[in-house]
N, C-alpha and C positions, 0 to 999 in steps of 0.2 A: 312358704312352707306351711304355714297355719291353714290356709286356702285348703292345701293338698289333704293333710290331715283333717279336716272337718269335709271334703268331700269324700275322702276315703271311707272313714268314718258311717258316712249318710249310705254312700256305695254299701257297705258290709250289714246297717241295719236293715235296709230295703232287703237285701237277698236274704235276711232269717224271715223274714217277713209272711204270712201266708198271705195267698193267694190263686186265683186261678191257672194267672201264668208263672207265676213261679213253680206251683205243682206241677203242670204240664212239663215243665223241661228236666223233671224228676222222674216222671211215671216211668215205667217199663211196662206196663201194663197190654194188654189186646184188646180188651173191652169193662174193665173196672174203671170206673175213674176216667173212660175217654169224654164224657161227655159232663163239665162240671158246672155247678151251680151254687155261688160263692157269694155270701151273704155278710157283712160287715157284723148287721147286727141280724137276727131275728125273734120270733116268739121260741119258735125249737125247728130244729132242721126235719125234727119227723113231721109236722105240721107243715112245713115247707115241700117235704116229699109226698104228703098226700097231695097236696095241691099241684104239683110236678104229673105225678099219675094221672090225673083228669083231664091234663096235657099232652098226655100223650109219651108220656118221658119213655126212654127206650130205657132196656135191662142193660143195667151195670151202672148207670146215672147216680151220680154220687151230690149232697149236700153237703157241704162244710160255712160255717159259721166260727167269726171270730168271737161272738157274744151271742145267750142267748138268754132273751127277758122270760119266758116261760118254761125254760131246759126242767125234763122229768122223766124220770128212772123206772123199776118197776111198782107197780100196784100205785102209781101216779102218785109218787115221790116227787120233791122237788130233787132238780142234780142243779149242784151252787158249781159255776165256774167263774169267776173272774176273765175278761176281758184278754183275749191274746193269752190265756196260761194254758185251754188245756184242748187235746183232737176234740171238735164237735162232729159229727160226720153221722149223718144214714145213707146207705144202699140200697137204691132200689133194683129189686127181682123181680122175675116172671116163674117160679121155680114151680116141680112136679108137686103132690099134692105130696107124696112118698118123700121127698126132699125136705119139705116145710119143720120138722119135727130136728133134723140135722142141723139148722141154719146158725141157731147159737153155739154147737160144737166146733162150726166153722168162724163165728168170731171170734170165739176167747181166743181160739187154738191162734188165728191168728195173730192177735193181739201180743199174747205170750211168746210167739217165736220172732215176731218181726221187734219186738221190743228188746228178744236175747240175742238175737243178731247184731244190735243197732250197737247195743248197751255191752250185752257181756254180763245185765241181770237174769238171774234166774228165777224168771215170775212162777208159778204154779196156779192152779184151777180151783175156786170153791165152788164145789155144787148150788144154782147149776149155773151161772155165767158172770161170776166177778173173779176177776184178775188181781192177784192178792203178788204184795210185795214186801218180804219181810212182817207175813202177818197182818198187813193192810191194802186196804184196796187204793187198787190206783187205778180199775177201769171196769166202767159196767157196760152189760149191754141189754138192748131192750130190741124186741121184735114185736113187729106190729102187721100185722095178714087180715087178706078179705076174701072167704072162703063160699064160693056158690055153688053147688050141685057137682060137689067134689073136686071143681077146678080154682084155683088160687087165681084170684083175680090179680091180687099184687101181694108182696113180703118188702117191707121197710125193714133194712136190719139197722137197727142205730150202736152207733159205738160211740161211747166217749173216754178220753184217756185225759187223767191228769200229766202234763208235761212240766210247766213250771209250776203249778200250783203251790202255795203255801198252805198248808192243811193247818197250820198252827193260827193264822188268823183268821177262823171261825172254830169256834170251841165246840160245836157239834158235831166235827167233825172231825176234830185235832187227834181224838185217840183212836179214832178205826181208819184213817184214812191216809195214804201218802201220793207223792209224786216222784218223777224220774229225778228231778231237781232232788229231791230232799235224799232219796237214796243214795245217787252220783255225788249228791255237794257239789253241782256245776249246774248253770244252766243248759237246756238241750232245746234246739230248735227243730219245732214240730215236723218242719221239710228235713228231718232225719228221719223222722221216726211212719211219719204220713205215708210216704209213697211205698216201704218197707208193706206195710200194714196192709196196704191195699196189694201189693203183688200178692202175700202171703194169703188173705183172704180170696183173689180170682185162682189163684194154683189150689185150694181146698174146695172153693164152690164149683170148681171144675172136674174135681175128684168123684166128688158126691153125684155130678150129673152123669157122671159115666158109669157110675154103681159100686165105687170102689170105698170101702172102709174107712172112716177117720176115726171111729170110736177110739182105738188103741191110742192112737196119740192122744186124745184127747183122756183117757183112761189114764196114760202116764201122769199127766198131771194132774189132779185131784188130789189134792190136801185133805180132803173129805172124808175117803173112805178106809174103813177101819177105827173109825174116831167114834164115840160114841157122843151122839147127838139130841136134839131139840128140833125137832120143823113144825114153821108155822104158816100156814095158808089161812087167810080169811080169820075163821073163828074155830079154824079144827089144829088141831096144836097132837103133834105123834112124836114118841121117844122111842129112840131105840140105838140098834148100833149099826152103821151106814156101811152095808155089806158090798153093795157092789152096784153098776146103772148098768140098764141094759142097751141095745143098739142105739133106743134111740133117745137117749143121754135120761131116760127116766132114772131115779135115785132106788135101787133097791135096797130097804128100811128092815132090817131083824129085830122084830120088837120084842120084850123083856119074856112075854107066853111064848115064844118059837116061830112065831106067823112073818111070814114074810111079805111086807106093804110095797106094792108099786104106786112112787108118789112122783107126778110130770111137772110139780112147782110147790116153792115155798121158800118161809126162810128159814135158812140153817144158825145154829147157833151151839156150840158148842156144850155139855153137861159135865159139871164136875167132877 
């Protein structure tokens, strides 16, 4: 009986497990995620996907890593995951040049729906691509494009989702940042939440290639707008009151004189 139970046991850890083949008998996918490349450890799966592209990697080719020694967010942030806790993953595209500008609307959006499908959480949008949960992130995303004489050579869309992460054991991040775990108060294993994420993102990047709309969904969620704001890019820093983004997910800014700022990146931060 002891025998059964410690192989049962080992049987139930393997299957939460990621991997190539465990995903693959998950996917529903046409071409997301058919073609994967499954890293124990790496420096960062975007770094992993450019070198992928030189290769030759075909559109929809996905990176997933259970660790990564160099993992980095936007304006080359470091992203802290711990080992086995949270989605690592980039997608690579071949997308229109008119597509390129969509791509982030198409991960959060994803992210967001295939995590309230899964969960039953009701994540929402901060402008313009963190996935906020109960007021804290629990997913960013990062886009990385090689743009020549108007043709998009490649688009890496990277996503990463905190799943089990403990955000309480690093203090940097204990107070803006959560997980599915810490939400749920359960563990959730990422082949819940992985293969969700990747259908919902081919059903959106399939949307946009045919010319159809995602703004509006992705317009519903937005915590952003109506709030009055702080954005900071670089060294240029605008206040105002975060009126509305237009098609293509830019942040339409009402600042304090009347004038109204179209701003394509930054960071938001809330004003008293």
């Amino acid at each position: 009986m002891m025998m059964y139970h410690q192989f049962w046991g080992k049987m139930k850890q393997q299957k939460k497990g990621l991997s190539a083949a465990s995903l693959r008998r998950e996917l529903k996918t046409k071409f997301i995620g058919r073609n994967i490349l499954y890293y124990p450890v790496t420096s960062s799966t975007m770094d992993a996907s450019k070198e992928a592209v030189k290769q030759g990697a075909k559109e929809g080719t996905i990176v997933i890593a259970d660790q990564q020694t160099a993992g980095r967010g936007r304006f080359g942030r470091q992203w802290w995951a711990p080992p086995d806790s949270s989605i690592l993953l980039s997608i690579i595209l071949y997308p229109k040049l008119e597509e390129l500008p969509r791509l982030s609307m198409a991960a959060t959006l994803a992210v967001a729906q295939s995590i309230e499908k899964v969960t039953g959480l009701k994540p929402v949008i901060k402008w313009p691509n963190d996935v906020l949960i109960e007021g804290k992130k629990t997913s960013g995303i990062l886009i990385e494009s090689k743009v020549q004489d108007e043709t998009v050579s490649y688009a890496i869309v990277g996503i990463a989702v905190n799943v089990n992460l403990d955000p309480t054991s690093n203090p940097e991040i204990s107070e803006t940042a959560t997980s599915l775990r810490q939400a749920l108060k359960r563990e959730v294993s990422r082949l819940e939440i992985l293969p969700a994420l990747l259908s919902e993102f081919e059903e959106l990047y399939n949307a946009l290639r045919r010319g159809e709309p995602i703004d509006e969904l992705w317009h519903r969620r937005l915590e952003t707008l109506g709030r009055d704001i702080t954005v900071t890019c670089g060294s240029e820093v605008w206040q105002g009151c975060a009126e509305s983004v237009d098609d293509d997910g830019n942040l339409l800014l009402r600042r304090p004189d009347g004038s109204l700022l179209t701003i394509a990146a930054g960071d938001v931060t809330l004003r008293a």
